[in-house]
Structure formats: C-alpha cells, structure tokens
gemmi code that builds the backbone of each chain (N, CA, C; Angstrom):
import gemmi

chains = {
    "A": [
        ("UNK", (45.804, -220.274, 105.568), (47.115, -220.802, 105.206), (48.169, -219.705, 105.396)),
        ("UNK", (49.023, -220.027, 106.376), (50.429, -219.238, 106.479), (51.432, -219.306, 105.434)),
        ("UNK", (51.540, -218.129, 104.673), (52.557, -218.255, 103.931), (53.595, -217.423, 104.006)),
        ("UNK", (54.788, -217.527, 103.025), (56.294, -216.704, 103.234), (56.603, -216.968, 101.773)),
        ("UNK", (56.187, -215.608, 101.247), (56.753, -215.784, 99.462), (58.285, -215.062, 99.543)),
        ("UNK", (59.126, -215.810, 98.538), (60.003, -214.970, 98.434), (60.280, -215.392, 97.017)),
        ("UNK", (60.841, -214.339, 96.071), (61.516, -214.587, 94.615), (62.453, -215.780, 94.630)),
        ("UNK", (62.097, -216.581, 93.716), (63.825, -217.845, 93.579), (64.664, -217.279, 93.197)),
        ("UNK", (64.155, -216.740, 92.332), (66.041, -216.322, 91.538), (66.287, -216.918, 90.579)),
        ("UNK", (67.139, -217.255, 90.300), (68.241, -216.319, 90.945), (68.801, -214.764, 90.442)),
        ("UNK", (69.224, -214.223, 91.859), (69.429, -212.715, 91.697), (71.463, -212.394, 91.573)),
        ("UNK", (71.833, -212.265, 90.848), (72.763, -212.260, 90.210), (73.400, -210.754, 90.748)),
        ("UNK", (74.498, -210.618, 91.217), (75.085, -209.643, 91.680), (76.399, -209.639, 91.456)),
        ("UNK", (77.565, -208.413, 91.110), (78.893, -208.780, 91.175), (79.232, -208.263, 92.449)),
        ("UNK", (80.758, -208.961, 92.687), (81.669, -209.247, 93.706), (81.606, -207.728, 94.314)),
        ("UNK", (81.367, -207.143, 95.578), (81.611, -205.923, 95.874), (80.184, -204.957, 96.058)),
        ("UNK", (79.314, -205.775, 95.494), (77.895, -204.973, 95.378), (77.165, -205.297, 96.121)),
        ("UNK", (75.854, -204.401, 96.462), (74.820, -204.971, 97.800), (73.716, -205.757, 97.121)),
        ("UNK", (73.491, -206.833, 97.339), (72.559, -208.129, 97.433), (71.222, -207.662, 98.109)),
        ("UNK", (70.238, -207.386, 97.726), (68.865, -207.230, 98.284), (67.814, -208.123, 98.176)),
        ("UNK", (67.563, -209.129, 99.528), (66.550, -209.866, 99.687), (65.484, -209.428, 100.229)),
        ("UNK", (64.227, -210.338, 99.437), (63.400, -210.022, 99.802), (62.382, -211.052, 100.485)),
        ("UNK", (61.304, -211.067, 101.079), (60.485, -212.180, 101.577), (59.327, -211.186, 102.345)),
        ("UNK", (57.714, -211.589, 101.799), (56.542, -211.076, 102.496), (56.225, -212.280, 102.961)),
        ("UNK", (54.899, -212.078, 104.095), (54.491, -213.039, 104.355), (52.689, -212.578, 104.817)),
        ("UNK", (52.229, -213.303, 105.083), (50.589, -213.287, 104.779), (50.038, -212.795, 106.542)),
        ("UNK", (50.410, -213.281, 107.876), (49.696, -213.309, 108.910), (50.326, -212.063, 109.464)),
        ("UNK", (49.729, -210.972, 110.169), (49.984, -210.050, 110.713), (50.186, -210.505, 111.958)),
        ("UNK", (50.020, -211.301, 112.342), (50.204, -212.217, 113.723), (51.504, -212.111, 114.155)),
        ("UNK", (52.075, -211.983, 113.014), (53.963, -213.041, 112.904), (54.499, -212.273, 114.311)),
        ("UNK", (55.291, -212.902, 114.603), (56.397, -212.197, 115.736), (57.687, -211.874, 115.683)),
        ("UNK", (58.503, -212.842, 115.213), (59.593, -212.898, 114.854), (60.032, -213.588, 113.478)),
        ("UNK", (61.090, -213.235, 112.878), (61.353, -213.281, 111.487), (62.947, -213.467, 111.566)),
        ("UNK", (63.488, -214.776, 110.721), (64.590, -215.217, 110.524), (65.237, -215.383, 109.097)),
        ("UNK", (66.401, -215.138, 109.070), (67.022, -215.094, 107.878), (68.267, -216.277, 107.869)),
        ("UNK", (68.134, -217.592, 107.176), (68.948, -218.505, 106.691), (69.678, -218.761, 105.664)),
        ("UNK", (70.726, -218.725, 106.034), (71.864, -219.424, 104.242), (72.241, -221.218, 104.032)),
        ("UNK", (71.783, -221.366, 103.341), (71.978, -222.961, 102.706), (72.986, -223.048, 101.650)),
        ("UNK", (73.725, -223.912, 101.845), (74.815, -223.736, 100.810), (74.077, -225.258, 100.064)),
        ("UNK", (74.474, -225.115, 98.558), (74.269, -226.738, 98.340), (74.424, -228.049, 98.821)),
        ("UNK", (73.895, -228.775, 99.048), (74.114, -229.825, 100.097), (74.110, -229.815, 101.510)),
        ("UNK", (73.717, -228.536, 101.893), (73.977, -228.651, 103.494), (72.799, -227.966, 103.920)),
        ("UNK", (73.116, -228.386, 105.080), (71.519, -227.709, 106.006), (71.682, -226.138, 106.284)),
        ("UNK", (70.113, -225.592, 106.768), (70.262, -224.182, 106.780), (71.071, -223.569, 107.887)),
        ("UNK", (71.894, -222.647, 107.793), (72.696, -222.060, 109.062), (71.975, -220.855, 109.352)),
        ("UNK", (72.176, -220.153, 110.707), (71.274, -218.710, 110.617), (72.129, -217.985, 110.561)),
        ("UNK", (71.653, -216.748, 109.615), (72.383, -215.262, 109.739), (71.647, -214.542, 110.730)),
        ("UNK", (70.657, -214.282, 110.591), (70.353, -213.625, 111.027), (68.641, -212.900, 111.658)),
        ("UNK", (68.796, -212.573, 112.509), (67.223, -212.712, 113.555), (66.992, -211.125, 113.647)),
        ("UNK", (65.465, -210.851, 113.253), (64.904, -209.591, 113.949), (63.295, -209.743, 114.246)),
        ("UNK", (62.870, -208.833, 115.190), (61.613, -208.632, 115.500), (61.221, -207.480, 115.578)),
        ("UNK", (61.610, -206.714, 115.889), (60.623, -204.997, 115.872), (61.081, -204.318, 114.278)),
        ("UNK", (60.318, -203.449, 114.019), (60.498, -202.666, 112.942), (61.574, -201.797, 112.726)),
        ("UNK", (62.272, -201.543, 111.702), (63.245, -201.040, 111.596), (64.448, -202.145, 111.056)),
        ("UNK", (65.583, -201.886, 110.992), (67.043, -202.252, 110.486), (67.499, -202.646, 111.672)),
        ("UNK", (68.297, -204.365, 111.297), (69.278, -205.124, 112.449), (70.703, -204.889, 111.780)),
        ("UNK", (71.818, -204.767, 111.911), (72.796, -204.552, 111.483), (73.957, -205.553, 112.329)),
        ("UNK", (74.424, -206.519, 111.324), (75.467, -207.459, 111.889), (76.896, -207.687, 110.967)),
        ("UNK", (77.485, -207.207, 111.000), (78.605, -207.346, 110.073), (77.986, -206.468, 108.654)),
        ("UNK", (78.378, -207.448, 107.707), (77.765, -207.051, 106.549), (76.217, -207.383, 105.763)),
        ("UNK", (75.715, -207.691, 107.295), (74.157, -207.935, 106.866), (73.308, -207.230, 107.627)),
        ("UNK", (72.333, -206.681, 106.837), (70.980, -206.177, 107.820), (70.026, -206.429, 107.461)),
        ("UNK", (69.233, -206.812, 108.415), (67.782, -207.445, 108.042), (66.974, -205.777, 108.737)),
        ("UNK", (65.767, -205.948, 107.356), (64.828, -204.691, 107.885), (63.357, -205.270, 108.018)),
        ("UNK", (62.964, -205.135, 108.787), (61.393, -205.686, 109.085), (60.629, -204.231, 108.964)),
        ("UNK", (59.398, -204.383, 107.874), (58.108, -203.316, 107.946), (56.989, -204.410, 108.231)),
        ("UNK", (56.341, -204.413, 109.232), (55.334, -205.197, 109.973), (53.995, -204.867, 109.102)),
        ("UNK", (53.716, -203.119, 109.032), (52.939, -202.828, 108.481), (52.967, -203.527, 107.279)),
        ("UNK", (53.738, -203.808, 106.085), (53.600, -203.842, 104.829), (53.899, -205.221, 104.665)),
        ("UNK", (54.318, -205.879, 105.611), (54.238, -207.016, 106.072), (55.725, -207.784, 105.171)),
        ("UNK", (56.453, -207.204, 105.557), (57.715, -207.390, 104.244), (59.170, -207.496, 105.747)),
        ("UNK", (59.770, -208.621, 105.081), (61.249, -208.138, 105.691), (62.497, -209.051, 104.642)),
        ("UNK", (63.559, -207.562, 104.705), (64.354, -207.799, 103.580), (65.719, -208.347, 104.633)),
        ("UNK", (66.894, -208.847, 103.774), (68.312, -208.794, 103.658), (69.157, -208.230, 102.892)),
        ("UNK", (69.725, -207.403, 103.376), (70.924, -206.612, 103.123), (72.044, -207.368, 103.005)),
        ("UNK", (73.082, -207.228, 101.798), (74.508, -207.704, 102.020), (75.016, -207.235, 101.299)),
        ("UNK", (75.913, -206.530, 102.179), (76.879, -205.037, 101.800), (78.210, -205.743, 101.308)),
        ("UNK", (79.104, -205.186, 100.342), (80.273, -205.793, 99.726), (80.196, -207.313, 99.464)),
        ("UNK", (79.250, -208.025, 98.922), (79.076, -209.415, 98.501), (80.343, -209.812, 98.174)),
        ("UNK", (80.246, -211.219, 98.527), (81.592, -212.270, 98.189), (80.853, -213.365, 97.274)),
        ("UNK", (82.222, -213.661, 96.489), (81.532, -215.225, 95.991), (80.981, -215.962, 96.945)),
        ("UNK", (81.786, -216.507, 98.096), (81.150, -217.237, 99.119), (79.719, -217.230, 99.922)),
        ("UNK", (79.369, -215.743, 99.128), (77.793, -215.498, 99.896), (77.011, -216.423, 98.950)),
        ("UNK", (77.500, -216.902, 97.575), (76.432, -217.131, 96.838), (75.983, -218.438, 97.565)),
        ("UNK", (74.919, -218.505, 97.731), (73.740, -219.757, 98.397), (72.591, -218.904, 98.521)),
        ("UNK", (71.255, -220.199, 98.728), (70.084, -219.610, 98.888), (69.696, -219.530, 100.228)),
        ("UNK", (68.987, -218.576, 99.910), (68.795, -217.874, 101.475), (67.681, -217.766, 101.618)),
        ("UNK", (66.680, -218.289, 103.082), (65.947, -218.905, 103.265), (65.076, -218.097, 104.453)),
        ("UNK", (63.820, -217.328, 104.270), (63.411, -216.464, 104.789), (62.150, -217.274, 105.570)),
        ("UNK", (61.991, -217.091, 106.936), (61.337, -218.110, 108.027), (61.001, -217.270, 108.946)),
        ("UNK", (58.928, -217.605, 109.058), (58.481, -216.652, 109.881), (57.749, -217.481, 111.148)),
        ("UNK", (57.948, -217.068, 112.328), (56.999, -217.581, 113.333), (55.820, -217.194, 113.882)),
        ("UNK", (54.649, -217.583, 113.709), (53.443, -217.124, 113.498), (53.053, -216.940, 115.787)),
        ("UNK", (53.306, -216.726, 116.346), (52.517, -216.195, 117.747), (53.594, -217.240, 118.884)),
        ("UNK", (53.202, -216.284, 119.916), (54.226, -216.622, 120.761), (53.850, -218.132, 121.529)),
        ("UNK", (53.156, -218.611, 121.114), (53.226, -220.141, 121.966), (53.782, -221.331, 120.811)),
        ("UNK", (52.862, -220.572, 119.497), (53.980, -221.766, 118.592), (55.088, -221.709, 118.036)),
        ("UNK", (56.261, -222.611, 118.353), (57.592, -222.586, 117.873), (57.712, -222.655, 116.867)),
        ("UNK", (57.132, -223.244, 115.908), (57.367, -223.692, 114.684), (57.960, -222.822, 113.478)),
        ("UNK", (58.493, -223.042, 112.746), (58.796, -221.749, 111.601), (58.287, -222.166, 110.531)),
        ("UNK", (57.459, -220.850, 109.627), (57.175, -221.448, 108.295), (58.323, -220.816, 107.391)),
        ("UNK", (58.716, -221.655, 106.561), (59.468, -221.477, 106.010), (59.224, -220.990, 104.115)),
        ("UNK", (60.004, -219.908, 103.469), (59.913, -219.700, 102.232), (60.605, -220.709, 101.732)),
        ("UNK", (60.680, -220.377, 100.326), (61.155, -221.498, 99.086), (62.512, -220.919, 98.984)),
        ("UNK", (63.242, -219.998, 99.408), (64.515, -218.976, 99.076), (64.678, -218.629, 98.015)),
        ("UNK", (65.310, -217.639, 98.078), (65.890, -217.128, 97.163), (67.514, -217.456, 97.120)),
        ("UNK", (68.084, -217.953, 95.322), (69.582, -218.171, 94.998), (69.739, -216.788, 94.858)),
        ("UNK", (71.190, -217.085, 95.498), (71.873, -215.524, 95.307), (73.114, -216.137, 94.659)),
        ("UNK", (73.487, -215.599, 93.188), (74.753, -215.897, 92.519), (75.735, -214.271, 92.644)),
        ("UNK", (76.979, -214.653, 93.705), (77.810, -213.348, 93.333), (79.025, -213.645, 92.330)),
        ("UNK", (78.903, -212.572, 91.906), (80.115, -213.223, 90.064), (81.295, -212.518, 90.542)),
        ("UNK", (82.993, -213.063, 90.257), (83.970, -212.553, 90.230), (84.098, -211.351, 89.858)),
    ],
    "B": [
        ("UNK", (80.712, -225.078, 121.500), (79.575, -226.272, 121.971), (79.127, -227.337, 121.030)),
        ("UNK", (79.032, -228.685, 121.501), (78.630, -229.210, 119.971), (77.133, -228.407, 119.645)),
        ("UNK", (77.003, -228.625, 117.821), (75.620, -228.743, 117.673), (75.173, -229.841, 117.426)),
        ("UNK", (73.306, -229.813, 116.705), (73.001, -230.354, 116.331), (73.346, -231.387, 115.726)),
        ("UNK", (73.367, -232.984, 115.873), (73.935, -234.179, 115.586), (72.696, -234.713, 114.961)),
        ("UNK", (73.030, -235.299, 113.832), (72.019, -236.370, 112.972), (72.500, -237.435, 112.622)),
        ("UNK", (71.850, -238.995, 112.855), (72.356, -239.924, 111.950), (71.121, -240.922, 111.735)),
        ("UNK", (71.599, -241.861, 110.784), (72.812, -241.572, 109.741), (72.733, -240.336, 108.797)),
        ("UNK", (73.822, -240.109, 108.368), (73.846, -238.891, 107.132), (73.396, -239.442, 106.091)),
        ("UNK", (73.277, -240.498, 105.612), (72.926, -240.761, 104.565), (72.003, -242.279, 104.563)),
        ("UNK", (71.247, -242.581, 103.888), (70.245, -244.319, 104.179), (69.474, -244.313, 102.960)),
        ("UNK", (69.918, -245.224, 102.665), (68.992, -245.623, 101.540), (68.439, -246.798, 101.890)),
        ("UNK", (67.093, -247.547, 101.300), (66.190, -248.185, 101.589), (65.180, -248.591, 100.529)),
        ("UNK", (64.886, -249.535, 100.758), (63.716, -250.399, 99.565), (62.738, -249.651, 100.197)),
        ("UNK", (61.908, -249.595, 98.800), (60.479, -249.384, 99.728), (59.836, -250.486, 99.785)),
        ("UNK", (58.915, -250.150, 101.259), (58.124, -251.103, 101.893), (58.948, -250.956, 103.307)),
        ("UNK", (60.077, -250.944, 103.467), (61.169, -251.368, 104.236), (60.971, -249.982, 105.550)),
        ("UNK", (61.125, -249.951, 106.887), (61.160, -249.259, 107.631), (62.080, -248.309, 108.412)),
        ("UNK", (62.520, -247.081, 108.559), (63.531, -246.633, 108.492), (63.718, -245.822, 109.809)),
        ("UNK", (64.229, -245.617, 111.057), (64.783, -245.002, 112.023), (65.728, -243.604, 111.778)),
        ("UNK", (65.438, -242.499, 111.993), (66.362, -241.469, 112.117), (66.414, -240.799, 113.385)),
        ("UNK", (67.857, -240.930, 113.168), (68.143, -240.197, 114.905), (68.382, -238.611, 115.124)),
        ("UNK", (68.292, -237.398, 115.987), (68.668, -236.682, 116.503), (68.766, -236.364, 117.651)),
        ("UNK", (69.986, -235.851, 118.197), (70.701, -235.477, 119.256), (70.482, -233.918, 119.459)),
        ("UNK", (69.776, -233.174, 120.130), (69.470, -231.865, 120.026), (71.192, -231.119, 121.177)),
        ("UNK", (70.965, -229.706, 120.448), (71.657, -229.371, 121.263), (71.924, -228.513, 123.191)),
        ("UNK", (72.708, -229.175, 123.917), (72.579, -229.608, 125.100), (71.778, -228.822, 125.721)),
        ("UNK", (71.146, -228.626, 126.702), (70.144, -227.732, 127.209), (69.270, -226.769, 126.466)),
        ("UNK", (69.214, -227.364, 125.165), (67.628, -226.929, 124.575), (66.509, -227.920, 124.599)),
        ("UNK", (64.944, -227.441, 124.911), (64.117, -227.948, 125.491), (63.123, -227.924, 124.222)),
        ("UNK", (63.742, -227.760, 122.884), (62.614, -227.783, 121.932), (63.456, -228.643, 120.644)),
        ("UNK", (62.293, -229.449, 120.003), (63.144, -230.003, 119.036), (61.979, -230.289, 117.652)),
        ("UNK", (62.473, -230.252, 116.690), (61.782, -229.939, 115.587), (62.281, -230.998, 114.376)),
        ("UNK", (61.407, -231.520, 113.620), (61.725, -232.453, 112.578), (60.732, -231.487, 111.338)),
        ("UNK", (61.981, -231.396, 109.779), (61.468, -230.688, 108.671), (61.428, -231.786, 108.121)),
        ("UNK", (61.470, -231.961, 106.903), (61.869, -232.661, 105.368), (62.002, -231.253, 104.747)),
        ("UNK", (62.977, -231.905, 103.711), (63.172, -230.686, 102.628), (63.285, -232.058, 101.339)),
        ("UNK", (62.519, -231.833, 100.017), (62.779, -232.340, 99.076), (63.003, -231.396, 97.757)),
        ("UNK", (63.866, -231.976, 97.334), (64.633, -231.523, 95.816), (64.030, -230.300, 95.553)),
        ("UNK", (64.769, -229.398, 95.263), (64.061, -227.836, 94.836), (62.921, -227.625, 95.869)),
        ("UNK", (62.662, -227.921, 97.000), (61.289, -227.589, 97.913), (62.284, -226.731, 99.016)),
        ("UNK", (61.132, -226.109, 99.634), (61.401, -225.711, 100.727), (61.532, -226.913, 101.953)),
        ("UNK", (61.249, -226.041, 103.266), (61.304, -226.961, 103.923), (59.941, -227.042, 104.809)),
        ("UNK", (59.725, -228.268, 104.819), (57.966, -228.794, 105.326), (58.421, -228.921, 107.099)),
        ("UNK", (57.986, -228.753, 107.800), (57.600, -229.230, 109.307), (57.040, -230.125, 109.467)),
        ("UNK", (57.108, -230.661, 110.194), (56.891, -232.190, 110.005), (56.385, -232.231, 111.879)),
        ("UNK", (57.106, -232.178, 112.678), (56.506, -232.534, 114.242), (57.561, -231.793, 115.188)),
        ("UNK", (57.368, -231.206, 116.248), (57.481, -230.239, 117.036), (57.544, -230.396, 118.742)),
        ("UNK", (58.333, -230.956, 119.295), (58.290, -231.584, 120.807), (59.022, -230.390, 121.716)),
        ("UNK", (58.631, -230.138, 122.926), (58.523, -228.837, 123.663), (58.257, -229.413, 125.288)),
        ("UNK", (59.805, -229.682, 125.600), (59.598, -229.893, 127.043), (59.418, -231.606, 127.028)),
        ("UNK", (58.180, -231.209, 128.221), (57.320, -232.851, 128.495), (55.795, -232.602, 127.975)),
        ("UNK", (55.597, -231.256, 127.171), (54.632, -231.390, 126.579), (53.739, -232.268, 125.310)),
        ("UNK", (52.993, -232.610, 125.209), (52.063, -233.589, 124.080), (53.277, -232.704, 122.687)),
        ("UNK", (53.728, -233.868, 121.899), (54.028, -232.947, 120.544), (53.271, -232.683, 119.728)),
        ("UNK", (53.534, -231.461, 118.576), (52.716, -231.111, 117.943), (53.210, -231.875, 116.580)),
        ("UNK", (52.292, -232.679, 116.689), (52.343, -233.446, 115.244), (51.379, -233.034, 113.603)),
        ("UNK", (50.980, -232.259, 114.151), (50.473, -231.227, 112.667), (50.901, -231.146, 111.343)),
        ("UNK", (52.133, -232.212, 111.004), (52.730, -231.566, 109.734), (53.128, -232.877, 109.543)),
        ("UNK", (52.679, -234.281, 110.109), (53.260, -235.605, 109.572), (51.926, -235.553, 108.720)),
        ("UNK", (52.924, -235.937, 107.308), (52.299, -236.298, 106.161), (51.233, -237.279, 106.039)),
        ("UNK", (51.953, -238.467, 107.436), (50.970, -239.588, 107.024), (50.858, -240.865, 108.071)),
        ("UNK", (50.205, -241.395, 108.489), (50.287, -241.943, 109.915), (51.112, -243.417, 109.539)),
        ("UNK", (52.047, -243.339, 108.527), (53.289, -243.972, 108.442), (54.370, -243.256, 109.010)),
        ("UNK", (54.426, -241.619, 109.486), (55.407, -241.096, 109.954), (54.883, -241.228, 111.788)),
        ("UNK", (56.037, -241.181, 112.528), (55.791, -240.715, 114.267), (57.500, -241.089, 114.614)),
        ("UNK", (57.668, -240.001, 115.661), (58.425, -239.357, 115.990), (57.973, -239.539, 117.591)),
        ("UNK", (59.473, -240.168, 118.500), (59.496, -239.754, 119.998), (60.650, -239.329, 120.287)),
        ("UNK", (60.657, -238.848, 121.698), (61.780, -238.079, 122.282), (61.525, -238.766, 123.741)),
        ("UNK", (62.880, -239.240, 123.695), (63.446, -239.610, 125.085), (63.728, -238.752, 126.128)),
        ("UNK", (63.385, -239.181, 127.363), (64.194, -238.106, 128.409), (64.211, -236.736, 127.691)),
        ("UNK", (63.728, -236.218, 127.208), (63.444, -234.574, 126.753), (65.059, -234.364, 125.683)),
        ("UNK", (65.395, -236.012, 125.228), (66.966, -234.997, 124.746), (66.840, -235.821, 122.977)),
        ("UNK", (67.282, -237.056, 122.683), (67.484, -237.498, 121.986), (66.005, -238.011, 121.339)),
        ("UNK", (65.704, -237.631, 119.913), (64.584, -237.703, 119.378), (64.795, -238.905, 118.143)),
        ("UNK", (64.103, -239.906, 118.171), (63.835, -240.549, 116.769), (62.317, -240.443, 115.665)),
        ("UNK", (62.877, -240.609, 114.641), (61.634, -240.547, 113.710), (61.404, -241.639, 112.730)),
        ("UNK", (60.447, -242.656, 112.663), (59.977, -243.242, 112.134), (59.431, -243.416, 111.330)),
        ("UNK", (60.102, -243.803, 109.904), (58.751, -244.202, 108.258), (58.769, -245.539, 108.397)),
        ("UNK", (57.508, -245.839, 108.600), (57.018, -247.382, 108.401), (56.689, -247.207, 106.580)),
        ("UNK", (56.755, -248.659, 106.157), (56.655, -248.826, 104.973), (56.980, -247.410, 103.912)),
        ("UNK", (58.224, -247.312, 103.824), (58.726, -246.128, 102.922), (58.564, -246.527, 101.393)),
        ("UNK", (58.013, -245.076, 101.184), (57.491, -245.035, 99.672), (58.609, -244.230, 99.172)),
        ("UNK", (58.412, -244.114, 97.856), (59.318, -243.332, 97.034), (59.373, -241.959, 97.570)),
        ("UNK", (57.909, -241.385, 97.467), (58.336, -240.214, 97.563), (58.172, -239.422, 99.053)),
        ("UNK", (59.025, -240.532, 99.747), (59.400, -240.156, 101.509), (61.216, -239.437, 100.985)),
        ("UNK", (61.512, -239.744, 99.352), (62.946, -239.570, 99.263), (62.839, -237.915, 99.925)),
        ("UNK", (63.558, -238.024, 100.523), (64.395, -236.198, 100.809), (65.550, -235.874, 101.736)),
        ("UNK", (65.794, -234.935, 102.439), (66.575, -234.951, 103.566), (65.699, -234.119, 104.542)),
        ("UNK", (66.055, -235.079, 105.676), (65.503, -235.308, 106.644), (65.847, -234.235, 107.842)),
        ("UNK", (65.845, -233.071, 107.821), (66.658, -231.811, 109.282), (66.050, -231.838, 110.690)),
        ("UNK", (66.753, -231.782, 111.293), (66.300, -232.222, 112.813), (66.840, -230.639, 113.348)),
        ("UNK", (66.156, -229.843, 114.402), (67.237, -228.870, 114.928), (65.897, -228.250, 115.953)),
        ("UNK", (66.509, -227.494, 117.059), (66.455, -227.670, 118.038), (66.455, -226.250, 118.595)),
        ("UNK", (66.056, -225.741, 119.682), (66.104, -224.205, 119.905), (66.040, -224.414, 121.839)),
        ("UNK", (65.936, -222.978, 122.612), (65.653, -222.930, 123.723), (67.002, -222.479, 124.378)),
        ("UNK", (66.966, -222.369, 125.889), (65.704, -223.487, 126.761), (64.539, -222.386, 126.489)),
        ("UNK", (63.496, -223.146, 127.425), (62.635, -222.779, 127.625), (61.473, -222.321, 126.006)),
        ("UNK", (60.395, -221.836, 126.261), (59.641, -221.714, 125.281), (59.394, -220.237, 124.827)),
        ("UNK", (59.183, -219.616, 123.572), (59.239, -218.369, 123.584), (59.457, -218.141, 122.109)),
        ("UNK", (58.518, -216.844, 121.580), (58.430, -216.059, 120.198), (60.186, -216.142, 119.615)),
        ("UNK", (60.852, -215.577, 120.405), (62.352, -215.256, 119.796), (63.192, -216.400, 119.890)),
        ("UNK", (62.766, -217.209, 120.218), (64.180, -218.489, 120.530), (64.602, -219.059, 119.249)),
        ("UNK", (66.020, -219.034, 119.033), (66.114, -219.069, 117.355), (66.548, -220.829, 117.271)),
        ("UNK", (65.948, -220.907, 116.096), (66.189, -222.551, 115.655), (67.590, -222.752, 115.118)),
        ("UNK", (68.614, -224.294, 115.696), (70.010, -224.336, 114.811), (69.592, -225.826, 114.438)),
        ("UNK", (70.083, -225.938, 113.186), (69.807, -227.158, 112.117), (71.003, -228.308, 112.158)),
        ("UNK", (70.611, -229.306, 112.311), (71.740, -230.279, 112.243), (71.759, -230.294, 110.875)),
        ("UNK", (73.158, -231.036, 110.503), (73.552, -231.689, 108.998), (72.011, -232.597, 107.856)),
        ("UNK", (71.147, -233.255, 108.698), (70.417, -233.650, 108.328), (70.838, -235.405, 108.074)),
        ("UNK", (69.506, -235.573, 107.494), (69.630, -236.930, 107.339), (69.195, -237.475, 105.494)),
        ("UNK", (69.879, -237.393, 104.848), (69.053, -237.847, 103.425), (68.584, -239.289, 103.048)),
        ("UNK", (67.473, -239.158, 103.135), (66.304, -239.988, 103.104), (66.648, -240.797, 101.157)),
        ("UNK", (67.116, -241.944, 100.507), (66.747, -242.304, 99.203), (66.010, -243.525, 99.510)),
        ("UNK", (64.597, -243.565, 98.604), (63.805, -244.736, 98.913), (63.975, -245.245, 97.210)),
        ("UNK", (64.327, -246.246, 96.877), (64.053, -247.344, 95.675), (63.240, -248.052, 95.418)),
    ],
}
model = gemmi.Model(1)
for chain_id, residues in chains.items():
    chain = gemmi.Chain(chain_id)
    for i, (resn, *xyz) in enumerate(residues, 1):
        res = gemmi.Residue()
        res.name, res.seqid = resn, gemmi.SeqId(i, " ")
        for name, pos in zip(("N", "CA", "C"), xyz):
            atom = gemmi.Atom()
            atom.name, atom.element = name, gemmi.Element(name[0])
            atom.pos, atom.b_iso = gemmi.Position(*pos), 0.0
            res.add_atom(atom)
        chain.add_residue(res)
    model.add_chain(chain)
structure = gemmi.Structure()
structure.add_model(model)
structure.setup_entities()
C-alpha cells in the first residue's frame, strides 16, 4: 500500500511568519512530488513541483525533497491570511504510472 | 488558455437514479484523470485514460462506476444506481502531452455529487 502521511492540523501561524509543511511517504520508488492548495470549496490548484533532492524556490515557496528520509516539505516565507487553506501533498509512484497518490493535507490557519 | 472544464457543478439525485459527469480536459493534454474527494477525505483516484491506451481503472469503487473518453478529449463518468454514499465531489483534471514521471496534473472546478 502506497501511502503519503501528512499532519491535519491545523498548524496555526501569524501574518509575516514561515509556515512549515510537512508530508512522508512510504515507496522509495516515488519520482516526482507535488505540492497543492485547496481553498474551501474549491478544487486543488498547484504550487508547486519538485523531483531531485534538495530546495525548489518559487516566489515565497520552497519545496525541499530528502529522498533518502523519504520526506518532502513546504516552505512559506512571509505568510498571508490568504495562504490559509489546506495544502495537499501528492506523490507519483514510477515513471509509467500517472496517477498521484494523494495525502489527507494539512490546514494551514495564518492569523492577522 | 482555458482550463479544466466540469459539468454540471453541482447534481443532485435520488438514489437508485443514474448520473452522467462531464469533463473537458485541457487542450492538447493526452492524459485525463477522475478523483472523488468526500467530506474531510482526501482525494481517491478513481480511473486514469492515457492517449488511445486501455484505461486504468484500478480505483473504481464499484462496477456501478465506468468512465469513457471520446476522441482522446472529452471524458464522461458514469454512477449507475447511485447510493448515498457516491455523495462527494467529483475532480476531473488532466496533464501532458505525452506520458511521463514529471507531467504535472491541473484540476477542474469539479463536480459535487449529492445523492438522497
């Protein structure tokens, strides 16, 4: 069984501070690893995509993949209220299947 | 570019009663993907079409669900006799061209599924 744990939350942060997500997942197989924001009621949008080890850096987000430890986080530097939604950590297990398994997310609440 | 298109956005339905959902993938992607997501859940995979290849139907719950794709573009999905707990919303979304580890998935609006 492929899995993608990540904490629910919710992880509570104020306005201006860095937001640290987290999400492991079980198959050393994985290839690529995606990071989604869901706002209530709406479908998932992507932030953000990495595959090799190390830190992606896009605006005010970076995703870090450790393959070894089998972990990849999200970064979000100077949080806004508007970041608060859950964010939805999705791994693709080998290069012929498309499919993504998807975590349960984690709520991120940023406070005024 | 447009994206991902779903309809209807919203359907409610008796159960027993049979229900059609549409998606429109976006234009020259060659992969298309049907989730469910229900209340506080993540999101389940449900069936997986790739090209003119056989789809991968691995994740229909129940051989009341099936799913085709036309001409490689516009996909429908089918609950025969809908039960209660088919309630959810329904995400359709789509990646490519072509096939490959990195090709990133974009999500239509979805479709929310209420069965009575």
């Amino acid at each position: 069984q492929k899995e993608v744990e990540q904490n629910s939350g919710p992880l509570s942060v104020p306005e201006g501070a860095i937001a640290s997500l987290n999400c492991t997942y079980s198959d050393r197989g994985s290839q690529s690893f995606f990071w989604y924001r869901q706002y209530s009621g709406k479908s998932p949008e992507l932030i953000m995509s990495i595959y090799s080890n190390g830190d992606k850096e896009d605006g005010r987000f970076t995703a870090q993949l450790n393959k070894a430890s089998q972990y990849v986080s999200l970064l979000i530097r100077d949080s806004q209220p508007s970041d608060s939604a859950t964010y939805l950590c999705a791994v693709r297990y080998g290069r012929r299947y498309s499919t993504l398994t998807f975590g349960k997310g984690t709520m991120l609440l940023v406070s005024p | 570019g447009a994206g991902v298109s779903q309809s209807p956005s919203n359907k409610v339905t008796e159960k027993g009663k049979d229900v059609e959902l549409r998606c429109d993938p976006i234009s020259g992607h060659t992969a298309l993907y049907w989730y469910r997501q229900s209340l506080g859940q993540g999101l389940e995979f449900l069936i997986y079409f790739q090209g003119n290849s056989a789809p991968d139907k691995s994740g229909l719950p129940s051989d009341r669900f099936s799913a085709e794709r036309t001409g490689g573009s516009v996909s429908t999905l089918t609950i025969q006799r809908t039960q209660q707990e088919d309630s959810a919303v329904y995400l359709c979304a789509s990646s490519g061209p072509g096939q490959g580890a990195y090709n990133e998935q974009f999500f239509g609006p979805g479709t929310r599924l209420t069965v009575l």
